[in-house]
ZAFI-544735 format. One record per residue (C-alpha): residue in three letters; z, x, y. Coordinates in steps of 0.2 Angstrom, whole numbers, padded with zeros to 4 digits, always signed. Each point is the difference from the previous one (the first is absolute). Layout:
<nodes>
AlaZXY/...
</nodes>
This chain:
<nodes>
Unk+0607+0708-0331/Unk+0001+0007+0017/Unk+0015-0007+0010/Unk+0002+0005+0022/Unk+0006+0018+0003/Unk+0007+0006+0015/Unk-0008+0011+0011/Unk-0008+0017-0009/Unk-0012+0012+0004/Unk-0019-0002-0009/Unk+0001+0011-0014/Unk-0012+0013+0007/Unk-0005+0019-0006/Unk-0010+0015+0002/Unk-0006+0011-0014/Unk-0004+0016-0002/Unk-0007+0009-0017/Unk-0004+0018-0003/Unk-0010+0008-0014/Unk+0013+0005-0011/Unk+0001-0019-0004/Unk+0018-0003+0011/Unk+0001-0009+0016/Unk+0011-0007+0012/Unk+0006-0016+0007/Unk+0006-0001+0018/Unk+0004-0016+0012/Unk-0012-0002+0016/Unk+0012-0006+0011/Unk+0009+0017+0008/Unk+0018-0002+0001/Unk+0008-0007+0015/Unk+0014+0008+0009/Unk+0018+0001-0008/Unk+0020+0002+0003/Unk+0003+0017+0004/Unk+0017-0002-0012/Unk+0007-0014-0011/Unk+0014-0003+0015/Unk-0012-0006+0012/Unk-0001-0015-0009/Unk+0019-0002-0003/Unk+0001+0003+0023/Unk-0016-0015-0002/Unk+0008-0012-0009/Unk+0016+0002+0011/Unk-0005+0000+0016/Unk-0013-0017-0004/Unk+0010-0010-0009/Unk+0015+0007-0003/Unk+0009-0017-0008/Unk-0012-0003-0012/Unk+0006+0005-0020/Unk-0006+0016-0006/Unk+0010+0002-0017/Unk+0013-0006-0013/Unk+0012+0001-0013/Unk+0009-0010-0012/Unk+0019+0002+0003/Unk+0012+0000-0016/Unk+0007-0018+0002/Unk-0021-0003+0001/Unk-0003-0004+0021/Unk-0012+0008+0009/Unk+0003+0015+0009/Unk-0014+0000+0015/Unk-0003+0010+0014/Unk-0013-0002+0013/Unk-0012+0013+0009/Unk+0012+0004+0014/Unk+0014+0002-0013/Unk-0010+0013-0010/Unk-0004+0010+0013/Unk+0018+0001+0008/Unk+0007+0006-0016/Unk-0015+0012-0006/Unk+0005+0008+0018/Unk+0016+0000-0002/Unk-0001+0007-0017/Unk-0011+0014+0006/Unk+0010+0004+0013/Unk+0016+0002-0013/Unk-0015+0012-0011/Unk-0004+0012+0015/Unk+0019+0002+0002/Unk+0005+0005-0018/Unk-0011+0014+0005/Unk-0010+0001-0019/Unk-0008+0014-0004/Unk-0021+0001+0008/Unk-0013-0004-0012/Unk+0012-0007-0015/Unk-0004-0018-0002/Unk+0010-0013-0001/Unk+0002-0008-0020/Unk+0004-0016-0005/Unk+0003-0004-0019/Unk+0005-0018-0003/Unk-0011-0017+0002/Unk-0008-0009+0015/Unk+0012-0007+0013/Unk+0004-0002+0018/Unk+0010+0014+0002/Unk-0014+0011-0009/Unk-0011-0007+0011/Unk+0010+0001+0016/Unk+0001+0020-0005/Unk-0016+0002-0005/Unk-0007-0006+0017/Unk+0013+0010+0010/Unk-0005+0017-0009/Unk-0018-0004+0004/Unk+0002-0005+0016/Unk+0007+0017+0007/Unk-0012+0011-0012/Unk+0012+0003-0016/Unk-0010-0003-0014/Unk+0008-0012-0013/Unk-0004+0002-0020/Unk+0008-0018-0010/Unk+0001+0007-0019/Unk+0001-0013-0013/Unk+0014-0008-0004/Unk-0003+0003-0018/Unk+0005+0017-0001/Unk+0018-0005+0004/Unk+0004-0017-0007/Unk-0007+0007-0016/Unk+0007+0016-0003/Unk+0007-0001-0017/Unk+0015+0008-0002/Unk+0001+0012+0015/Unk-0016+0007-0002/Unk-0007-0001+0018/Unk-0011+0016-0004/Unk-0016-0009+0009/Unk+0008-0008+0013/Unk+0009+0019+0004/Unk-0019+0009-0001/Unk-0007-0012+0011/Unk+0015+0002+0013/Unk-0002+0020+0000/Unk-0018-0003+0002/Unk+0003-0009+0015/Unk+0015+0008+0006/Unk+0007-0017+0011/Unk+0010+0003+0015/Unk+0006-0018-0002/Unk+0003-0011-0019/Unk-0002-0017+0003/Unk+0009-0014-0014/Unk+0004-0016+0002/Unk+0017+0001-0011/Unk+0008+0016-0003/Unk+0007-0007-0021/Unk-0018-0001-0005/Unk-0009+0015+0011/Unk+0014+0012+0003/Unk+0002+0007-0017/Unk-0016+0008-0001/Unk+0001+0005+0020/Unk+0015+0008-0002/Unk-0005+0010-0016/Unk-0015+0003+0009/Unk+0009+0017+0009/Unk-0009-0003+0015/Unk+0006+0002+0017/Unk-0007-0015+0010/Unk+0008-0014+0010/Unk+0003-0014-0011/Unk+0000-0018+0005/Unk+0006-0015-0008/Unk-0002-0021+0005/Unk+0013-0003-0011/Unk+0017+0011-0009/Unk-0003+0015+0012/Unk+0020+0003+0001/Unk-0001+0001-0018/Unk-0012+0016+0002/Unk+0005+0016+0007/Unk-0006+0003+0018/Unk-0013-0014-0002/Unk-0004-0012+0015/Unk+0001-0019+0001/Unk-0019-0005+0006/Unk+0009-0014+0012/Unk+0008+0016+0010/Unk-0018+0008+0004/Unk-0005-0021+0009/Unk+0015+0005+0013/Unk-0007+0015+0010/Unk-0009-0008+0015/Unk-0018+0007+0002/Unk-0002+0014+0013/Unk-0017+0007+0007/Unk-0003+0012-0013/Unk-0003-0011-0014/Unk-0018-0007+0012/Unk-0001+0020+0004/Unk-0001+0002-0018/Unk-0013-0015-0002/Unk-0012+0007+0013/Unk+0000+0018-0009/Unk-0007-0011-0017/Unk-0019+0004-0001/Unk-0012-0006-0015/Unk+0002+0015-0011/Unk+0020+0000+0001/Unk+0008-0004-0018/Unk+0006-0020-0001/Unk+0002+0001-0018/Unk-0001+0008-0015/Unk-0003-0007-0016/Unk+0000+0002-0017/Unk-0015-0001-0014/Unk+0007-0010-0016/Unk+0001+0015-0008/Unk-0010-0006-0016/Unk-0008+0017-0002/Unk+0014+0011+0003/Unk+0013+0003+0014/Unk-0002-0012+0015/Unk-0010+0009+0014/Unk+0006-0003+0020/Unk-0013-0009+0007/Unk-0001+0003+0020/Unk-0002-0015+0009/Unk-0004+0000+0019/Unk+0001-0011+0013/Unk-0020+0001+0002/Unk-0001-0006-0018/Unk+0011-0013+0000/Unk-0006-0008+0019/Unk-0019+0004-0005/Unk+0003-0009-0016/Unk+0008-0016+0008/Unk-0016-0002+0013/Unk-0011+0002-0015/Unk+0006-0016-0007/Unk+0001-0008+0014/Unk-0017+0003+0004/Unk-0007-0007-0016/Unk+0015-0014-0002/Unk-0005-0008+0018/Unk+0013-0014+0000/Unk+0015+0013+0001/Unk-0004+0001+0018/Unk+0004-0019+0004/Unk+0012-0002-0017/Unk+0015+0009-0002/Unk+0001+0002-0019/Unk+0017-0007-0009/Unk+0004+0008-0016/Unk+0014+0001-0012/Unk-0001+0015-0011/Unk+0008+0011-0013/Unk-0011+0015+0001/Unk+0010+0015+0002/Unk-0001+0012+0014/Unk+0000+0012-0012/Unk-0018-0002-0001/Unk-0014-0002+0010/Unk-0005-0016-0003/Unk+0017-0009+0005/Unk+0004+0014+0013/Unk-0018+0003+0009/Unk-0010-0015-0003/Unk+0014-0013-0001/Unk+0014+0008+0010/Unk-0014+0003+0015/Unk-0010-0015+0000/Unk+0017-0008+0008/Unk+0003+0013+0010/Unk-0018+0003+0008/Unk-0003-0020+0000/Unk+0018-0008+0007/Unk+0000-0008-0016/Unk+0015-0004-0009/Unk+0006+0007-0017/Unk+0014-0008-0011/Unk+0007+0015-0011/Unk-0001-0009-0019/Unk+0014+0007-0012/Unk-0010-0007-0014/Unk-0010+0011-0013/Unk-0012-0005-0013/Unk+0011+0003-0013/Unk+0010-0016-0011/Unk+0016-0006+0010/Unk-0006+0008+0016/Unk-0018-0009+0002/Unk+0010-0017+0005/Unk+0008+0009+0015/Unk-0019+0003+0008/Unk-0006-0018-0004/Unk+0015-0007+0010/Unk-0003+0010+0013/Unk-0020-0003+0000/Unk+0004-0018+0002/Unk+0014+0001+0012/Unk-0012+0014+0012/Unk-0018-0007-0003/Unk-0010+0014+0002/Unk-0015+0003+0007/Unk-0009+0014-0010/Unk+0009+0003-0017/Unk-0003+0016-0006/Unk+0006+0006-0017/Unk-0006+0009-0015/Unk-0007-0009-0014/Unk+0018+0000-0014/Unk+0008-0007+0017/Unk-0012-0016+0001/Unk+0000-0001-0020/Unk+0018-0003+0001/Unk-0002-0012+0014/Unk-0011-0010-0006/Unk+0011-0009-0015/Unk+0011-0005+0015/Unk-0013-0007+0011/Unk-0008-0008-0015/Unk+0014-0008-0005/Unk+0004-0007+0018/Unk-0011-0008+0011/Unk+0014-0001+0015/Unk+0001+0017-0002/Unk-0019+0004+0000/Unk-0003-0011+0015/Unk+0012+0010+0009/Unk-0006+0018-0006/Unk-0019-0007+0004/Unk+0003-0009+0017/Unk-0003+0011+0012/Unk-0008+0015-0009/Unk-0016+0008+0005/Unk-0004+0010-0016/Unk+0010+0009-0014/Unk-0004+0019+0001/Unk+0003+0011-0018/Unk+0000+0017-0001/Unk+0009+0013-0010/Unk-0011-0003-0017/Unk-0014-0010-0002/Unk+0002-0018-0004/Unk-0005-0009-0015/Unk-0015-0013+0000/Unk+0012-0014-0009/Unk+0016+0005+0016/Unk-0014-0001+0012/Unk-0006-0018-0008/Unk+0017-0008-0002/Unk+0007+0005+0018/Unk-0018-0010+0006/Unk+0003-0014-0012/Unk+0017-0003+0007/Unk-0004+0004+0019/Unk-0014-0014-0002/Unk+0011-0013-0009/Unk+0013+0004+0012/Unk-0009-0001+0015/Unk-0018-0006-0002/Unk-0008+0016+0002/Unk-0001+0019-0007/Unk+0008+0012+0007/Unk-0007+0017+0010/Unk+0006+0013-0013/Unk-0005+0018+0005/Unk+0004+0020-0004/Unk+0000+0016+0007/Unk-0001+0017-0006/Unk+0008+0017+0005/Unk+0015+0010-0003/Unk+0014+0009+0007/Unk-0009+0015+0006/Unk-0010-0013+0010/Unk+0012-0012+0009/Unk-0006-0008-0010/Unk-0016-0012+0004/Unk-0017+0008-0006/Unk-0011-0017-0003/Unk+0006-0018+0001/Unk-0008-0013-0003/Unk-0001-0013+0015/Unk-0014-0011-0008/Unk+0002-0015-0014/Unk+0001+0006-0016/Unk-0004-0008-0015/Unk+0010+0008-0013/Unk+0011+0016-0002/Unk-0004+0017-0001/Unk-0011+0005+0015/Unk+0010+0010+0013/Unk-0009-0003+0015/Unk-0010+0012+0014/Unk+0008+0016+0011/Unk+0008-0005+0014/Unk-0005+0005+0015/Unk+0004+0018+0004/Unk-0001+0007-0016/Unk-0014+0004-0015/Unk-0001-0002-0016/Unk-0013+0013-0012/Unk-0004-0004-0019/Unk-0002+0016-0009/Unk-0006+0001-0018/Unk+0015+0003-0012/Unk-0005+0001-0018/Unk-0003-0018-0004/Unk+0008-0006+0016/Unk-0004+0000+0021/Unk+0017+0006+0007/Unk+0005-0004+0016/Unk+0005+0011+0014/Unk+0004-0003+0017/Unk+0001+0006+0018/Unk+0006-0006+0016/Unk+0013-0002+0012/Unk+0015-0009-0011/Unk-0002+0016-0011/Unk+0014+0008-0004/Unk+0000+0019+0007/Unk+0011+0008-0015/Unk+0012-0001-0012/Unk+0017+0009+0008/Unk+0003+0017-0001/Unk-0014+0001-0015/Unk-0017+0008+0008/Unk-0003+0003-0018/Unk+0001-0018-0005/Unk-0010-0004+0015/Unk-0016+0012-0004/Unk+0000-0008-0016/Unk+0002-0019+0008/Unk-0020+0002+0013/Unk-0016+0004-0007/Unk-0010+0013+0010/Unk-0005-0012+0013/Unk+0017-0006+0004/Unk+0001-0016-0013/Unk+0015-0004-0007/Unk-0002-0001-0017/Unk+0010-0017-0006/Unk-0004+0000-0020/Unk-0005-0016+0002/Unk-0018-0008-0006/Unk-0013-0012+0006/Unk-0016-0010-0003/Unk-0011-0011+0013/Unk+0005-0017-0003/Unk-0021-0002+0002/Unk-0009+0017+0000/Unk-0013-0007+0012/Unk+0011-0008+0012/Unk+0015+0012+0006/Unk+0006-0015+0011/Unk+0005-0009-0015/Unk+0016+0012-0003/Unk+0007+0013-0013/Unk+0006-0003-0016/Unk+0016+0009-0006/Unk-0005+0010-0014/Unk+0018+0006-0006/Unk+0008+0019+0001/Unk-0012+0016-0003/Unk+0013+0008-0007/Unk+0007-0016-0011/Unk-0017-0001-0008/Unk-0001+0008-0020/Unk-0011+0004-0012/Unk-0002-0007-0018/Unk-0001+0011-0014/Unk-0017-0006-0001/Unk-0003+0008+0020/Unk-0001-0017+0009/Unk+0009-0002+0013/Unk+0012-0013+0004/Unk+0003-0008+0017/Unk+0018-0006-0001/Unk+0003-0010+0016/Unk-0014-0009-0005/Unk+0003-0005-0015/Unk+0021-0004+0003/Unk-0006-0011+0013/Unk-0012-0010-0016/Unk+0015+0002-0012/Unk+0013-0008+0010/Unk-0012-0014+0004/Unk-0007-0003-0015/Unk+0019+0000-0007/Unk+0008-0012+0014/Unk+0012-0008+0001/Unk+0009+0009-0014/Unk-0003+0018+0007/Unk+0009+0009+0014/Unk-0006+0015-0001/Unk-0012+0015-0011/Unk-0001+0017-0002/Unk-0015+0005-0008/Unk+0000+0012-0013/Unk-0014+0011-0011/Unk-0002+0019+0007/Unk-0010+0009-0013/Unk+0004-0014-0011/Unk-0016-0009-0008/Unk+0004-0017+0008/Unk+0005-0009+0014/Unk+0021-0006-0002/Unk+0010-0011+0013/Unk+0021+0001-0001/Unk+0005-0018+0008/Unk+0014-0004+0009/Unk+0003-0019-0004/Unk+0002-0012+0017/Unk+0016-0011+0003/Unk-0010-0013-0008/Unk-0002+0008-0015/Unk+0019+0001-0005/Unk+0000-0019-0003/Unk-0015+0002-0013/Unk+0002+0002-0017/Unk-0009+0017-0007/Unk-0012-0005-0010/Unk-0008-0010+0016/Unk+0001+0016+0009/Unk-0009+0010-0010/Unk-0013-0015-0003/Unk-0001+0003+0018/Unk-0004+0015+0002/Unk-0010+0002-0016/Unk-0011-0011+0010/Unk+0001+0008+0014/Unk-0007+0014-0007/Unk-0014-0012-0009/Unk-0006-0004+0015/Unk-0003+0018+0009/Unk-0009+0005-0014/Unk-0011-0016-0001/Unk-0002+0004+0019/Unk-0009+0017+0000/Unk+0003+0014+0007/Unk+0001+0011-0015/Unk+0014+0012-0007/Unk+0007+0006+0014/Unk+0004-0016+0009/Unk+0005-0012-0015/Unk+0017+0006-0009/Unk+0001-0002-0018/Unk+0018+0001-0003/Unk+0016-0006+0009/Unk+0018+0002-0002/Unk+0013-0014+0012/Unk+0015+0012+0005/Unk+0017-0005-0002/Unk+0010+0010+0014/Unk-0007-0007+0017/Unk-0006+0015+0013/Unk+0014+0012+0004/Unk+0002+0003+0019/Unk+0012+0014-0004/Unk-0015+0010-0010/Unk-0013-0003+0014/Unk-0009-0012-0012/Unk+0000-0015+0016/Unk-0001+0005+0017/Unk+0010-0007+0017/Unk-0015-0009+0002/Unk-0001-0010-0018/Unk-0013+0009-0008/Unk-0001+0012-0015/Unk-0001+0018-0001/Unk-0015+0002-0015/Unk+0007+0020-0002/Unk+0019-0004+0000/Unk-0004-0013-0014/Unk-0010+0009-0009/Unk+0013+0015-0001/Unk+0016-0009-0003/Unk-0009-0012-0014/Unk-0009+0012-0008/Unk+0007-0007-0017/Unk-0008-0017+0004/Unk-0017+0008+0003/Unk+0002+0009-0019/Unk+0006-0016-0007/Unk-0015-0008+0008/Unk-0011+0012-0010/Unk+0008+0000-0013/Unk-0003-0019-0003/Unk+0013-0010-0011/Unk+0012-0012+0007/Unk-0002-0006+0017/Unk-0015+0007+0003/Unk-0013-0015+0007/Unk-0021+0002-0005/Unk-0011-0011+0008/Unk-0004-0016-0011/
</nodes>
């Protein structure tokens, strides 16, 4: 059932094939002109309609702390202003280590705004530092050799700044007297703005460094990841090119992304900003006694476009379910739901439908995206209704898409304009990132959604590099078959991790849902057992039907990388720390769950 959408581009497409049997998708429509710098759109928004609210914050006693266009840009100036006077060493970025907020955002915008490049480091490599070990968080601040630390409370981040050794300005929003030479952020909103702050602005081209930012590090040592302005504004007018109705629509969202990462920071972060929307910083997380604090702010804001990756609406579904006042208010004004992050299961997909329809009457538009942090990070999107999950979209326009032949996959490269030019201070890192014609070589892997119609979309195929071999040779296509197993498993599944490298079968480690702790175990494994049933009955053959399964005890471990900032798992990290589970799945004997 197809319900109105707003505004969208056709879904329209060019292809290209060679003989080698690759070819390449690009957009027909060129791309139209964009900001020369992300801070023309913060100088927009202020000069034309300066009263209207750009952002907020919960305050402690739970009020909202607002500020409007003309606000934000007064501060940002005089912040920068306060910036260009503590004289900070050229080319040394600013970092900022703890979690999204205004005054992050107020420094953020401020560094960008006179051509300081800003780099926002998860928060995780602080909060969870076990016992003074702040060895990451310390290689990742010599790599990026700050001028100026940015936390918002100096008892939970100045530990590990000051054992850091590092001689940069240090800046606190709250117990900055408690922290040797460290700087109250309410002092750098006193310096009145002078001329050289808009001298700095107008000396801001495309190619100057906004941000870096940093890849997960799921395969090693996070890399810096160079973002320009060019990327970020070209990006921005992509979207908006394909997403028609952001011209007349300023998008209102409440979101808990951190700007740590791409998504929240580029995609999120910058639809408000290009847009004159209005974003309403969420202090929830998709995580048990945190999850509340985002539906209560979803109902009190009433977002436009909800965007969040696929644990986030699992765990606020339950809520909405259980509370038709509350899903009326989340559904009143929303135009779709946006996942991203990890591909959604079939069954979340289904259930978020079946409430939107009882809620409101009618489905809602649930769409994707796909890209990364190299690309700013919109590759595709798909602006068209879909029917179900897992199709990714078409390139935007501006950029190209080529399918090459990879073992028993199409890998997916991409080139363009919101391409990232480098990682920092690594050319070696960067040869290795471009193929010989200048595509950047994601990892990732995609099929036509129908070979003889490219207009129909791709179809996420999972990680190149994710992707194992059975002892038996065949290869198994992970993504694909977590997204089956934690369908096929709902409501009582959170998560997977798919096991079997050189094994002689397929295995799945579970991480049981919060639904799952009220059940008694036999039903569980019932559950599952059927689950398993069920792929098998379905085809597909040993490398997408599991045949063992083991529910895990310990939930994912931020602390050990086995659950992202964003909610989703790291497959590697799980794999390494639970190495024991995947022998005591092969092993067999207690615990261990065969398909009925």
């Amino acid at each position: 059932m197809e319900a109105a959408i707003p505004d969208l581009a056709p879904p329209r497409v060019v292809r290209v094939g060679f003989d080698d049997g690759s070819f390449v998708l690009r957009s027909p429509e060129p791309l139209k002109p964009y900001a020369r710098c992300v801070g023309e759109w913060l100088e927009t928004w202020a000069r034309d309609t300066p009263d209207a609210p750009a952002f907020a914050e919960r305050a402690a006693d739970g009020s909202w702390r607002s500020l409007s266009w003309a606000d934000t840009r007064a501060r940002v100036g005089r912040i920068a202003q306060s910036l260009l006077g503590l004289k900070l060493a050229p080319q040394a970025p600013i970092v900022v280590l703890s979690d999204n907020a205004i005054d992050h955002l107020l420094l953020l915008l401020a560094g960008m705004h006179i051509g300081r490049a800003v780099c926002t480091v998860s928060s995780a490599y602080c909060r969870l530092a076990k016992d003074g070990d702040y060895a990451r968080i310390h290689g990742i601040l010599n790599t990026l050799g700050p001028a100026l630390i940015y936390a918002s409370d100096a008892a939970v981040y100045g530990p590990a700044i000051a054992a850091s050794g590092l001689h940069a300005v240090v800046v606190f929003s709250d117990g900055a007297d408690d922290f040797p030479g460290a700087l109250r952020f309410e002092s750098l909103t006193h310096t009145a703005e002078g001329p050289a702050v808009m001298e700095a602005f107008a000396a801001i081209t495309p190619d100057t460094h906004a941000k870096y930012l940093l890849t997960s590090g799921s395969t090693g040592h996070p890399k810096v990841v160079i973002n320009t302005h060019r990327m970020l504004c070209a990006n921005q007018q992509m979207m908006a090119q394909v997403w028609r109705f952001l011209e007349t629509e300023k998008p209102v969202l409440v979101d808990w992304l951190p700007w740590s990462h791409t998504f929240g920071a580029n995609n999120n972060l910058n639809l408000v900003l290009r847009n004159g929307g209005f974003l309403a910083i969420d202090e929830g997380r998709p995580l048990p006694g945190q999850i509340e604090r985002s539906v209560r702010n979803l109902c009190a804001v009433r977002p436009t476009i909800h965007y969040n990756v696929p644990r986030g609406i699992d765990m606020l579904l339950p809520f909405l379910e259980a509370d038709p006042a509350q899903a009326q208010a989340f559904f009143s004004r929303l135009r779709c739901v946006f996942y991203a992050g990890a591909a959604m299961p079939q069954a979340t997909w289904d259930r978020l439908q079946a409430l939107a329809v009882k809620t409101r009457g009618a489905p809602v538009w649930l769409t994707t995206a796909w890209g990364s942090t190299e690309t700013s990070p919109a590759i595709t999107a798909a602006h068209w209704w879909l029917e179900r999950a897992g199709n990714i979209g078409l390139p935007l326009p501006g950029v190209e898409v080529k399918f090459v032949p990879n073992a028993a996959k199409l890998e997916m490269r991409v080139r363009g304009v919101s391409v990232f030019p480098g990682y920092r201070d690594a050319p070696q890192l960067t040869a290795r990132a471009f193929d010989a014609e200048g595509y950047y070589c994601i990892g990732d892997a995609g099929v036509l959604a129908d070979p003889g119609r490219a207009e129909a979309g791709i179809v996420f195929d999972g990680r190149v590099a994710e992707d194992f071999k059975l002892g038996t040779g065949t290869w198994v296509s992970v993504g694909t078959l977590r997204v089956r197993l934690v369908s096929a498993l709902s409501p009582w599944a959170q998560d997977v991790v798919i096991t079997g490298h050189g094994r002689e079968a397929v295995g799945a480690l579970i991480f049981p849902s919060p639904q799952a702790s009220g059940a008694a175990p036999e039903v569980l494994a019932d559950a599952v057992a059927a689950a398993l049933s069920a792929l098998r009955a379905a085809g597909g053959g040993s490398s997408q039907t599991p045949a063992r399964a083991l529910l895990l005890d310990e939930p994912p471990n931020a602390a050990a990388d086995e659950i992202t900032d964003k909610g989703y798992i790291n497959q590697g990290a799980v794999l390494r720390r639970r190495a024991a589970d995947v022998e005591r799945l092969y092993a067999g004997g207690a615990g261990v769950i065969l398909p009925k």
